[in-house]
N, C-alpha and C positions, 0 to 999 in steps of 0.2 A: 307129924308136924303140920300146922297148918300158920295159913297166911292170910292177912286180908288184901286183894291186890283192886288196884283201879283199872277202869274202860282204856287198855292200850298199855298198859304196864308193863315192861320187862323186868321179868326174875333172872338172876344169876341161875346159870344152871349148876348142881351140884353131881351132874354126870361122871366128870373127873375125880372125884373123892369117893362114889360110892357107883359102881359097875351097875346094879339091880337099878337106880334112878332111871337110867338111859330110856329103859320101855314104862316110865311111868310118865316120866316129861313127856313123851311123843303121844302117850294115851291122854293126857291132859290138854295138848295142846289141840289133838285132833275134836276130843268132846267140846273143850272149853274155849279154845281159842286161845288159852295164854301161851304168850312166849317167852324159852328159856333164852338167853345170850349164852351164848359158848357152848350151846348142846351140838353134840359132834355129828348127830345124824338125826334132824328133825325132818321125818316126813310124817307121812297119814300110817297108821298103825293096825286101824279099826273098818276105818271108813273106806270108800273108793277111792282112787287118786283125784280121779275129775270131780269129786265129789264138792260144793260149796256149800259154806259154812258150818256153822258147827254144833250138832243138837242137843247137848246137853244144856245151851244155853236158854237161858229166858225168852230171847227175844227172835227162838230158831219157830219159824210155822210148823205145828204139827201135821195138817196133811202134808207138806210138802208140795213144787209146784209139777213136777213132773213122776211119769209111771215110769216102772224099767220091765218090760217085758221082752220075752225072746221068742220070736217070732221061726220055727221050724223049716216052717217050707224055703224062708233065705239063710234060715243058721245065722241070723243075725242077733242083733240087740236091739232095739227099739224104745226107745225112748219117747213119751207122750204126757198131755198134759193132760194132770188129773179131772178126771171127768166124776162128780157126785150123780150116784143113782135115785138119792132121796134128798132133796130139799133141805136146807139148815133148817129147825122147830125153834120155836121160843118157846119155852115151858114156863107154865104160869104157876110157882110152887107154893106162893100165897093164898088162892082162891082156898084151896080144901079146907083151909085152916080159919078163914074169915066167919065171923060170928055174924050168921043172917036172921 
């Protein structure tokens, strides 16, 4: 089945009429962000709790702004901001092909 839905859209959820829906709404709403009304138990499915936003989306950043590491010596978790070791490149994919 599919749907075409808008930025902010509520779907009727269809959890009530078909038991298997239940972890598909909640795996949709975690990727995508949509929401079902009357879903009986919409949490995160996939993702972390504390987790924000939602990556299956367009408009989710692919680095990410934070690292999760876990750090031994305090048996913690750590959380930190992503730090790049190589510089973003602009790649010039025209030049090779130009007629000199």
């Amino acid at each position: 089945m599919q749907t075409k839905v808008r930025e902010n859209q509520i779907l009727p959820s269809v959890a009530e009429l078909y038991n298997s829906a239940n972890w598909l709404e909640r795996e949709i709403w975690d990727m995508f962000g949509v929401i079902f009304h009357g879903h009986p138990d919409n949490r995160r499915i996939l993702s972390d709790y504390g987790f924000e936003g939602h990556p299956e989306r367009k408009d989710f950043p692919l680095t990410g702004f934070v690292e999760t590491k876990f750090n031994h010596d305090t048996k913690r978790i750590i959380l930190q901001p992503v730090n790049f070791t190589q510089e973003f490149r602009y790649f010039d994919f025209l030049t090779p092909w130009a007629n000199n």
